[in-house]
PQR file of N, CA, C, O and H, with PARSE charges and radii, in Angstrom:
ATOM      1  N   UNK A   1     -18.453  57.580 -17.108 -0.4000 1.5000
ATOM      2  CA  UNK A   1     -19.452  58.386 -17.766 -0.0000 2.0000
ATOM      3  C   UNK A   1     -20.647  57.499 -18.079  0.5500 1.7000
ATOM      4  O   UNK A   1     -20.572  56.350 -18.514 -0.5500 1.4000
ATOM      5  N   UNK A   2     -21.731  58.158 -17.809 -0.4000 1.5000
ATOM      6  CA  UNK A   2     -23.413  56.955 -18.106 -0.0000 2.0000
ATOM      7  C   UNK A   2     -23.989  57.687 -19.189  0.5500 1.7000
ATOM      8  O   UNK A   2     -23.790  58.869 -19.468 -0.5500 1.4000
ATOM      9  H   UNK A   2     -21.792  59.091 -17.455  0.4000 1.0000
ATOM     10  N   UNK A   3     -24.701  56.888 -19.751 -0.4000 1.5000
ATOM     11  CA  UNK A   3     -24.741  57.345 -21.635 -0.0000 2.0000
ATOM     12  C   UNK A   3     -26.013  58.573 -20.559  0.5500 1.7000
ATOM     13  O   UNK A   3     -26.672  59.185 -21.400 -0.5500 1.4000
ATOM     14  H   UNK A   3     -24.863  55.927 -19.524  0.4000 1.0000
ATOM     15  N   UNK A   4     -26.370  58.934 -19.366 -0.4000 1.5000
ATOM     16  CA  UNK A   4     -27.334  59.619 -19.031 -0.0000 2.0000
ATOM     17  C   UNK A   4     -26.639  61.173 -19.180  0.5500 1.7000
ATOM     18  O   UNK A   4     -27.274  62.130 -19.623 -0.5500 1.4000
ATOM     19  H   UNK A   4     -25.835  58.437 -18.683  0.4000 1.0000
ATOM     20  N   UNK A   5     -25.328  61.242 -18.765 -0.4000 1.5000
ATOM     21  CA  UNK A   5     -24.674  62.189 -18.691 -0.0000 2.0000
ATOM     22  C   UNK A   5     -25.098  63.174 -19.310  0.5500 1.7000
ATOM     23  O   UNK A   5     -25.891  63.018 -20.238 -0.5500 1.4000
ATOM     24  H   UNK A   5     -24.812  60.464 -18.405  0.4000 1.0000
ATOM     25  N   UNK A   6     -24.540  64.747 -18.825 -0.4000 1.5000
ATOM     26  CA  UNK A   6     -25.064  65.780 -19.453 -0.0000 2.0000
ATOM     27  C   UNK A   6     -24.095  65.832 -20.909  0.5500 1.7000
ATOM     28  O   UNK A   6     -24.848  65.966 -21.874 -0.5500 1.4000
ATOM     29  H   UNK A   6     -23.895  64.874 -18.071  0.4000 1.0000
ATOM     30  N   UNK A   7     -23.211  65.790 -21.158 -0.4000 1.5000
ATOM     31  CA  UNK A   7     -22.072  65.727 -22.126 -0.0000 2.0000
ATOM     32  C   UNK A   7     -23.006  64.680 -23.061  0.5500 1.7000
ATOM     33  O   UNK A   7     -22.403  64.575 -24.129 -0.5500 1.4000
ATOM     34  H   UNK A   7     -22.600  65.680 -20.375  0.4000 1.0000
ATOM     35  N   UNK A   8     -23.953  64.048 -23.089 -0.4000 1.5000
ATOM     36  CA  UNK A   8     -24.583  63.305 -24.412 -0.0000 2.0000
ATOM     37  C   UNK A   8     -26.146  64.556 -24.519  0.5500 1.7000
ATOM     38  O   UNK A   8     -26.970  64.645 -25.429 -0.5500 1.4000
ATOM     39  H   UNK A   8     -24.442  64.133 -22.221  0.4000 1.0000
ATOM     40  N   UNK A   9     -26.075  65.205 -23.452 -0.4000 1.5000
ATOM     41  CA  UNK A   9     -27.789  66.006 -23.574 -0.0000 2.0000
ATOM     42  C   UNK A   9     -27.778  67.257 -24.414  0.5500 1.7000
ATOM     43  O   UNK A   9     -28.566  68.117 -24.018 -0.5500 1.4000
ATOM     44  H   UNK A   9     -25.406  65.133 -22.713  0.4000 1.0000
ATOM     45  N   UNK A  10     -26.929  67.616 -25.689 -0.4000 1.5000
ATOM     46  CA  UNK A  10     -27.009  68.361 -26.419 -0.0000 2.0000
ATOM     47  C   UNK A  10     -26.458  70.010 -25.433  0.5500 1.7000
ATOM     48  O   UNK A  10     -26.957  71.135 -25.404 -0.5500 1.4000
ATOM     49  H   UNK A  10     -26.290  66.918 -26.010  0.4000 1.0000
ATOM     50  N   UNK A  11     -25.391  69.483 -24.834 -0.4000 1.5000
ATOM     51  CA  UNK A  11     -24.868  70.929 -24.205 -0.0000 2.0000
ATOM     52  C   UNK A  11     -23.568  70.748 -24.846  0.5500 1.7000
ATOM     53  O   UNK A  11     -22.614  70.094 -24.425 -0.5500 1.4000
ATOM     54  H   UNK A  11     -24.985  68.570 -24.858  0.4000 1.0000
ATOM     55  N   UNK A  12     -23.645  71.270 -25.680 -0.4000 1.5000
ATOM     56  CA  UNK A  12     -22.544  71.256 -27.027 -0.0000 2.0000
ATOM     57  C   UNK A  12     -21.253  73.035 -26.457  0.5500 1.7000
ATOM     58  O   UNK A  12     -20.077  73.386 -26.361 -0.5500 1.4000
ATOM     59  H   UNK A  12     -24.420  71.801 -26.022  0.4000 1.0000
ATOM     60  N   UNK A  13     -22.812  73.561 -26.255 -0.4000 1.5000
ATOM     61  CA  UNK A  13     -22.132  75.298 -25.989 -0.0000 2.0000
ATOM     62  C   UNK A  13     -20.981  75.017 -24.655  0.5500 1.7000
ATOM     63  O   UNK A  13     -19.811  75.373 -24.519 -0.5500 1.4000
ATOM     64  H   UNK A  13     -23.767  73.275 -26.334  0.4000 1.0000
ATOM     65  N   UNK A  14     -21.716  74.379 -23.953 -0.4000 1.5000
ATOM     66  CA  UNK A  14     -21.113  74.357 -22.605 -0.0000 2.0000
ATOM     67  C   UNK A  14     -19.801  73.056 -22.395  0.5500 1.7000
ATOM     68  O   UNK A  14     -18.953  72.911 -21.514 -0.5500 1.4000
ATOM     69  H   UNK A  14     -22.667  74.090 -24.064  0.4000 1.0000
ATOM     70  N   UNK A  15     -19.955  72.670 -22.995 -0.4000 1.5000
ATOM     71  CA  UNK A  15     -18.582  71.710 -23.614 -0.0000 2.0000
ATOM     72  C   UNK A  15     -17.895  72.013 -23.321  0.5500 1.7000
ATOM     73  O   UNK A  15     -17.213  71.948 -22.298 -0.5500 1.4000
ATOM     74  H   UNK A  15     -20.643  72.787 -23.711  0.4000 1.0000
ATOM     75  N   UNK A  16     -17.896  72.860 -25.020 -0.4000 1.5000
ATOM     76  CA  UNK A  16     -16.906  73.834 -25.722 -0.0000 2.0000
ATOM     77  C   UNK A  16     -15.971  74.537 -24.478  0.5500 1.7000
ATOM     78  O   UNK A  16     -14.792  74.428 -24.142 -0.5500 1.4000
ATOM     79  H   UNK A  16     -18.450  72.913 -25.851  0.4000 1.0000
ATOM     80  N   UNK A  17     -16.967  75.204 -24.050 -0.4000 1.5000
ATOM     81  CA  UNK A  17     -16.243  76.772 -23.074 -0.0000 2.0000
ATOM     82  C   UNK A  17     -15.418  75.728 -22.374  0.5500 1.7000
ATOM     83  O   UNK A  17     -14.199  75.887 -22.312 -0.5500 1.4000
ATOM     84  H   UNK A  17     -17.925  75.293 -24.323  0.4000 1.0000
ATOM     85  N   UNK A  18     -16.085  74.501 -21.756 -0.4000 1.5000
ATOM     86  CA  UNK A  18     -15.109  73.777 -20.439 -0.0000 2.0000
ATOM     87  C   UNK A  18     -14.009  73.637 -21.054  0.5500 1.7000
ATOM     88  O   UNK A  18     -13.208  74.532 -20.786 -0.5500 1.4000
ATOM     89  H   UNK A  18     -17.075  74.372 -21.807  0.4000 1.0000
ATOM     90  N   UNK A  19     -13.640  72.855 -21.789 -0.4000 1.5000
ATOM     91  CA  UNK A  19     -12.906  71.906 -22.938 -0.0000 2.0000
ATOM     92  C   UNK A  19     -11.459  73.361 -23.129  0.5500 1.7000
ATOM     93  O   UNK A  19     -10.249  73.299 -22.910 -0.5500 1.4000
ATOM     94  H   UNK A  19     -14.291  72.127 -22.006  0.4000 1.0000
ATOM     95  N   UNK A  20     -12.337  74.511 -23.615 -0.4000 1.5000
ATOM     96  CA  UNK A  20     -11.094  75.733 -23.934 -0.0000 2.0000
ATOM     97  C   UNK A  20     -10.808  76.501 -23.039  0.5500 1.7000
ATOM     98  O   UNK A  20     -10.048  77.431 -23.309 -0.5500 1.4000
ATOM     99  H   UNK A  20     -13.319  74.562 -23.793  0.4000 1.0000
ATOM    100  N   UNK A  21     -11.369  76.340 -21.589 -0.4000 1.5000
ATOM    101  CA  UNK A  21     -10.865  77.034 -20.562 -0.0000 2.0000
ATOM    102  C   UNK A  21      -9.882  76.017 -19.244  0.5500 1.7000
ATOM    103  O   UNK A  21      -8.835  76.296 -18.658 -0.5500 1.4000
ATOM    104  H   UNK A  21     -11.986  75.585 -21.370  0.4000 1.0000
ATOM    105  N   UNK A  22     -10.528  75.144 -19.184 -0.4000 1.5000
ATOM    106  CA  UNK A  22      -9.826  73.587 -18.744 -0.0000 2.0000
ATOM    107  C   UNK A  22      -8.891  72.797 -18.820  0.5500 1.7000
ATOM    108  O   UNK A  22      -7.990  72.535 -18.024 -0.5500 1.4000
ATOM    109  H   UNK A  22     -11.378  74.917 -19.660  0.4000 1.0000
ATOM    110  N   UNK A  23      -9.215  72.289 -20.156 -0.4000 1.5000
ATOM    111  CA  UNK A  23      -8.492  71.455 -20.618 -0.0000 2.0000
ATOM    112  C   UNK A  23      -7.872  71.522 -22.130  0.5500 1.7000
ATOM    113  O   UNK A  23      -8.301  72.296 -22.986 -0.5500 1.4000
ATOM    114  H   UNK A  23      -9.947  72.502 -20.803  0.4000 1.0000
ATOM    115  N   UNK A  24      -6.860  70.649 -22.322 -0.4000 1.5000
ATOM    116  CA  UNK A  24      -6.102  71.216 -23.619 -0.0000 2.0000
ATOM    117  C   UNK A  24      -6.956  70.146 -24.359  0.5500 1.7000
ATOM    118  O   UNK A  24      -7.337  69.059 -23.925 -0.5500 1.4000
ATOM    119  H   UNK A  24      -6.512  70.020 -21.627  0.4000 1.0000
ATOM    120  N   UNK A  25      -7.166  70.706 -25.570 -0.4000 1.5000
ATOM    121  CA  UNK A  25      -8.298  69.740 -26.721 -0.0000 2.0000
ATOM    122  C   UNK A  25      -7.059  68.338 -27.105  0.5500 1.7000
ATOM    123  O   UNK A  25      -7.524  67.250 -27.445 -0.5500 1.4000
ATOM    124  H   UNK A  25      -6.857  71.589 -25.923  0.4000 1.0000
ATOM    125  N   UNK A  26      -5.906  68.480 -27.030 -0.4000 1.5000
ATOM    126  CA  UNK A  26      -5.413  66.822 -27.023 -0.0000 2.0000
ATOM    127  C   UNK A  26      -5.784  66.125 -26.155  0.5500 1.7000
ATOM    128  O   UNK A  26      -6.539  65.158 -26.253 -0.5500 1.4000
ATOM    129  H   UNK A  26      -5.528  69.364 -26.754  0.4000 1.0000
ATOM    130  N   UNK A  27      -5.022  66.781 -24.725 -0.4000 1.5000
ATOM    131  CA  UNK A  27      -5.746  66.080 -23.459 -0.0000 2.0000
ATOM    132  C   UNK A  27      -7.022  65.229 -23.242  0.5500 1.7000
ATOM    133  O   UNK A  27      -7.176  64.112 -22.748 -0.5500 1.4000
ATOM    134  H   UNK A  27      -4.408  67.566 -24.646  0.4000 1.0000
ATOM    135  N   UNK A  28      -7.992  66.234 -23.840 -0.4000 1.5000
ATOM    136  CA  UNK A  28      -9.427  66.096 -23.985 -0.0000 2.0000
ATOM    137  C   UNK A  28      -9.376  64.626 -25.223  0.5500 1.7000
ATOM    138  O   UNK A  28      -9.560  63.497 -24.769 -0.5500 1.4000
ATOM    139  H   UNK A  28      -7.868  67.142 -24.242  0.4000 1.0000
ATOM    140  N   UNK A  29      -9.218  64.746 -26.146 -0.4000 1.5000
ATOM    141  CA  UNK A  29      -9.386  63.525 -26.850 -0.0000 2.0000
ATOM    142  C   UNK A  29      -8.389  61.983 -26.456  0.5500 1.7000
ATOM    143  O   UNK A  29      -8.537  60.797 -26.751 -0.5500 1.4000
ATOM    144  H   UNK A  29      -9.068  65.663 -26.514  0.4000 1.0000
ATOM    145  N   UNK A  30      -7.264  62.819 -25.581 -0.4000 1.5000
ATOM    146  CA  UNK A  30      -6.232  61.175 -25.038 -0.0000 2.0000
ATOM    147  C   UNK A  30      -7.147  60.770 -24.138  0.5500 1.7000
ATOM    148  O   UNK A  30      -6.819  59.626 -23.824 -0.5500 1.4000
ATOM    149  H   UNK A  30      -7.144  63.783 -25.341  0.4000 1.0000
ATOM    150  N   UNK A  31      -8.349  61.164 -23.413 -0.4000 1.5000
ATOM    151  CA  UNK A  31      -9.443  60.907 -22.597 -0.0000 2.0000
ATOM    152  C   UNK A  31     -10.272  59.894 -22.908  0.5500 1.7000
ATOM    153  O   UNK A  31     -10.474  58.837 -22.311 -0.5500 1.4000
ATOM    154  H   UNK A  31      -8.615  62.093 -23.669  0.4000 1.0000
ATOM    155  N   UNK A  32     -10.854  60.439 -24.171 -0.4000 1.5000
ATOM    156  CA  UNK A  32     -11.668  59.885 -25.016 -0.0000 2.0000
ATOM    157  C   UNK A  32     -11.386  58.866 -25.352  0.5500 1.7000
ATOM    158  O   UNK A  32     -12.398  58.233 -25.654 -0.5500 1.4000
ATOM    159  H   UNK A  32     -10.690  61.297 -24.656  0.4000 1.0000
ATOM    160  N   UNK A  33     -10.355  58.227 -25.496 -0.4000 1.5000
ATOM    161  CA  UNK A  33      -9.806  57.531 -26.085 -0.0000 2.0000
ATOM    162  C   UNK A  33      -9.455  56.237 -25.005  0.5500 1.7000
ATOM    163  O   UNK A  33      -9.110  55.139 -25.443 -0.5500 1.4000
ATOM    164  H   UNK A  33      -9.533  58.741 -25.252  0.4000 1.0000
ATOM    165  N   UNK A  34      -9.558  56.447 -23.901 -0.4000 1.5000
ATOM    166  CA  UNK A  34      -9.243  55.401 -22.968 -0.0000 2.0000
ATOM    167  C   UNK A  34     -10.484  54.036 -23.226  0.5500 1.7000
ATOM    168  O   UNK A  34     -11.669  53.920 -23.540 -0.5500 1.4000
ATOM    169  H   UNK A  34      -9.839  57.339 -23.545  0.4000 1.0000
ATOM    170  N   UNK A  35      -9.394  53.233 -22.885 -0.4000 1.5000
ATOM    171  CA  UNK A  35     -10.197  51.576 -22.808 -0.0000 2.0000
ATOM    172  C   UNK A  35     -11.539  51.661 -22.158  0.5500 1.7000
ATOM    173  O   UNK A  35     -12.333  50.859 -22.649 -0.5500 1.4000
ATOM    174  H   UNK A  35      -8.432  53.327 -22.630  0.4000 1.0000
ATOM    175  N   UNK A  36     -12.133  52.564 -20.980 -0.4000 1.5000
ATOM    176  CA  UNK A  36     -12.760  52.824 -20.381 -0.0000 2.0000
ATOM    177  C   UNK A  36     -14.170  53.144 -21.121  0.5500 1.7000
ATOM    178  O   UNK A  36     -15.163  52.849 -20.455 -0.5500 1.4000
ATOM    179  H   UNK A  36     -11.488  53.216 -20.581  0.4000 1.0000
ATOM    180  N   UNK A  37     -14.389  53.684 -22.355 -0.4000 1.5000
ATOM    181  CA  UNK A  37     -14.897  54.571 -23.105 -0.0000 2.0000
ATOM    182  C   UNK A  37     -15.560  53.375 -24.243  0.5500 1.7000
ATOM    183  O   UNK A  37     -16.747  53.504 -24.539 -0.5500 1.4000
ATOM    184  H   UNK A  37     -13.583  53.924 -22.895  0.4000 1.0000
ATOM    185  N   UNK A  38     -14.832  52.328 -24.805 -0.4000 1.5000
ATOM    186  CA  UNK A  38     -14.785  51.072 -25.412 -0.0000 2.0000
ATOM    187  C   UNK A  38     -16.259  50.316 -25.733  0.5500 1.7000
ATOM    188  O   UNK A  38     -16.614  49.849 -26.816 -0.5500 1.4000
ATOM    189  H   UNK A  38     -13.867  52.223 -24.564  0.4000 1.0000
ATOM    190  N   UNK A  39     -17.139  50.340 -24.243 -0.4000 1.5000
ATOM    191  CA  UNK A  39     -18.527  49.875 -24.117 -0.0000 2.0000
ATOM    192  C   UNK A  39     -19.209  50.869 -24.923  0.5500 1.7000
ATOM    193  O   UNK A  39     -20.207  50.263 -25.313 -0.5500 1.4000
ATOM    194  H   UNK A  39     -16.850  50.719 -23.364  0.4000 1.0000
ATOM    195  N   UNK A  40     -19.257  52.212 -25.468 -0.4000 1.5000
ATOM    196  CA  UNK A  40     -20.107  53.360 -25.521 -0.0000 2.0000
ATOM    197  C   UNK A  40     -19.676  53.963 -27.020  0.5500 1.7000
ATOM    198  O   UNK A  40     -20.356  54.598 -27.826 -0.5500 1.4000
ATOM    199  H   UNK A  40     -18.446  52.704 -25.151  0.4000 1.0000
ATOM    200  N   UNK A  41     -17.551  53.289 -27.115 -0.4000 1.5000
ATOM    201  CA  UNK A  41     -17.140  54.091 -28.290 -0.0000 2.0000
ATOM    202  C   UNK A  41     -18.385  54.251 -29.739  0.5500 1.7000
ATOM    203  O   UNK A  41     -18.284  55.243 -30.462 -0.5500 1.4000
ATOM    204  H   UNK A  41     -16.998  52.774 -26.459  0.4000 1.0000
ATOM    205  N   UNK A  42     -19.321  53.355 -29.978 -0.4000 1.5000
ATOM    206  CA  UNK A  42     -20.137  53.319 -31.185 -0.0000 2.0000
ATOM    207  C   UNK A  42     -21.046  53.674 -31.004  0.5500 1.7000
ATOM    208  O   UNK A  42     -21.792  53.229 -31.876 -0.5500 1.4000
ATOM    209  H   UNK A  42     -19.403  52.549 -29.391  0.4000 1.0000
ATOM    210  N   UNK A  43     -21.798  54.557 -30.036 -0.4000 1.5000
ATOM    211  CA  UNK A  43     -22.461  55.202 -29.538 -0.0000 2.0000
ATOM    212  C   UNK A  43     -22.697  56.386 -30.306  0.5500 1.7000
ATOM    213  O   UNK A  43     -21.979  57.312 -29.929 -0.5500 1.4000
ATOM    214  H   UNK A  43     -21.193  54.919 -29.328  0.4000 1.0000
ATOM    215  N   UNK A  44     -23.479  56.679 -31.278 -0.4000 1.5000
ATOM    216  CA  UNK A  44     -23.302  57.958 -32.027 -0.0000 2.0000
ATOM    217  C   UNK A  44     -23.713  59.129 -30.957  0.5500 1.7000
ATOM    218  O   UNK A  44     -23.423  60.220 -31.447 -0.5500 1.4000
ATOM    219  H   UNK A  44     -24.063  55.928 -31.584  0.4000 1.0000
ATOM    220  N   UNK A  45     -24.047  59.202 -30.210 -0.4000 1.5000
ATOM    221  CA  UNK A  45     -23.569  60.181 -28.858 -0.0000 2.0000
ATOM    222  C   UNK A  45     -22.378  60.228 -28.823  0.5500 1.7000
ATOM    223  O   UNK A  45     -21.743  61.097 -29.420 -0.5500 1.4000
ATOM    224  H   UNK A  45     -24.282  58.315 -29.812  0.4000 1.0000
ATOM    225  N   UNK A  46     -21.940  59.474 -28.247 -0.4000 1.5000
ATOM    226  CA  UNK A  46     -20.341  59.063 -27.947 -0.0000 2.0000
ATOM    227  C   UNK A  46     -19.647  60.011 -28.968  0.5500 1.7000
ATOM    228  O   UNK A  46     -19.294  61.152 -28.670 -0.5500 1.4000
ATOM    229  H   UNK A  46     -22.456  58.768 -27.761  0.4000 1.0000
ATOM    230  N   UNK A  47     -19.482  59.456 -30.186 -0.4000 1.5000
ATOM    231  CA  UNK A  47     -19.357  59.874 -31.463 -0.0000 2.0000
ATOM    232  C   UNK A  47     -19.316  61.314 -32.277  0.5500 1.7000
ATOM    233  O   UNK A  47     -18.566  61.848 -33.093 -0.5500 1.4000
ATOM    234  H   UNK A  47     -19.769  58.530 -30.429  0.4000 1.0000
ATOM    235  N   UNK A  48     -20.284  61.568 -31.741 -0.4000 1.5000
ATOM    236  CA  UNK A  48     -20.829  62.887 -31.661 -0.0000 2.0000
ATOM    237  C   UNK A  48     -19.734  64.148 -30.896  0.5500 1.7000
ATOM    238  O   UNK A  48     -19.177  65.115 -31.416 -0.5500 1.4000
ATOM    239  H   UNK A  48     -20.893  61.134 -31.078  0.4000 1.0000
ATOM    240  N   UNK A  49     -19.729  63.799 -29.903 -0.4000 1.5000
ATOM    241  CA  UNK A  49     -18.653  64.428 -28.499 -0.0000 2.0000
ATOM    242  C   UNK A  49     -17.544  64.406 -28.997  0.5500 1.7000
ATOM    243  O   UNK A  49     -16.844  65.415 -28.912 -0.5500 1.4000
ATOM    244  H   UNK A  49     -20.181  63.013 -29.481  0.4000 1.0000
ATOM    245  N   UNK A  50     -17.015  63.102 -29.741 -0.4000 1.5000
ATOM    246  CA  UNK A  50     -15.640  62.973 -29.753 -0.0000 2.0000
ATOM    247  C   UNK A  50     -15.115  63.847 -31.145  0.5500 1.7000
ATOM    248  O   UNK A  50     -13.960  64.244 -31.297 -0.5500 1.4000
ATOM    249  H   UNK A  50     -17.583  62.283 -29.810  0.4000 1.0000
ATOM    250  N   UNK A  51     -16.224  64.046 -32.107 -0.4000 1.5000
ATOM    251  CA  UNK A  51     -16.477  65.209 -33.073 -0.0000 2.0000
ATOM    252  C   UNK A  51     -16.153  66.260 -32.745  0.5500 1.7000
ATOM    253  O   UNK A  51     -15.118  66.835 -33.083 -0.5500 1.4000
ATOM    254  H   UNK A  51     -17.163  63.724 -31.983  0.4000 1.0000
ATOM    255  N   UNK A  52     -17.190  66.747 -31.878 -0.4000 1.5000
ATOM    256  CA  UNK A  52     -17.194  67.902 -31.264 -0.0000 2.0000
ATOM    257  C   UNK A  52     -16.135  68.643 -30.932  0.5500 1.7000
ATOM    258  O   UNK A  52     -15.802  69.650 -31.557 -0.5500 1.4000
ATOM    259  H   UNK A  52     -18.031  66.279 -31.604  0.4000 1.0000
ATOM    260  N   UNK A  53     -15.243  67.966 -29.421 -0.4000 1.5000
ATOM    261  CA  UNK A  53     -14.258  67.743 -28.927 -0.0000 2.0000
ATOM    262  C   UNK A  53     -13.115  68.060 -30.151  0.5500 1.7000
ATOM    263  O   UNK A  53     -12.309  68.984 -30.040 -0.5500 1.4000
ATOM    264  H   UNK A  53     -15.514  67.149 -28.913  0.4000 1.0000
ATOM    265  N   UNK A  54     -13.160  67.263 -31.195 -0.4000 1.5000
ATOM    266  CA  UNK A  54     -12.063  67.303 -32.409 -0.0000 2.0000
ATOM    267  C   UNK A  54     -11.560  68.498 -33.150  0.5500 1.7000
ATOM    268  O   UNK A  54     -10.458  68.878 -33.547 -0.5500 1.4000
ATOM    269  H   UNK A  54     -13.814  66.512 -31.285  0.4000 1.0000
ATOM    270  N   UNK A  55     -12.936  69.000 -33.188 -0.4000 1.5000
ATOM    271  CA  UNK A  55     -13.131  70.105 -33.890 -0.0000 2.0000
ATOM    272  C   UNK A  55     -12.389  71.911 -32.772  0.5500 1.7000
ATOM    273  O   UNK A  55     -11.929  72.931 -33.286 -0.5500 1.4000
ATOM    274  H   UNK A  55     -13.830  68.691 -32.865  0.4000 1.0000
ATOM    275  N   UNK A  56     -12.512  71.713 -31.755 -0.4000 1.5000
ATOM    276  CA  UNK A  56     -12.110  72.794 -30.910 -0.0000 2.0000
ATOM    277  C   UNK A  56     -10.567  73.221 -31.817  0.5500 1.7000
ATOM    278  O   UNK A  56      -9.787  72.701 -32.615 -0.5500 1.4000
ATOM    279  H   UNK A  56     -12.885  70.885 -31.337  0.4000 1.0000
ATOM    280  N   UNK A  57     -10.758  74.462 -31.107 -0.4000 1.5000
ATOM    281  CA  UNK A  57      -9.039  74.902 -31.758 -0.0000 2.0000
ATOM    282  C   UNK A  57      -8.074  75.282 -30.272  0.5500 1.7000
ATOM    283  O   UNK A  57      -6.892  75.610 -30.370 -0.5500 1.4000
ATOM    284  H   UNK A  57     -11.391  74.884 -30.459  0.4000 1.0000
TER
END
């Protein structure tokens, strides 16, 4: 993921829908969570998403 990505460009709505039609919101945060992610984790973008993401039901 490049901090350019659409997932940091305030498409919050369109997330959402992927995230609850897709994927299961644990799934989605065991993602987040990879070593991979590490360079960006303090990224209040980053941060932001992983909020976001948290918050789904």
């Amino acid at each position: 993921m490049r901090l350019t990505s659409p997932l940091f460009s305030g498409v919050e709505q369109d997330l959402a829908g992927m995230v609850s039609v897709y994927y299961d919101r644990e799934d989605f945060l065991r993602v987040l969570g990879y070593q991979a992610y590490d360079a960006i984790r303090d990224d209040p973008r980053f941060q932001a998403l992983y909020a976001l993401v948290d918050t789904l039901v």
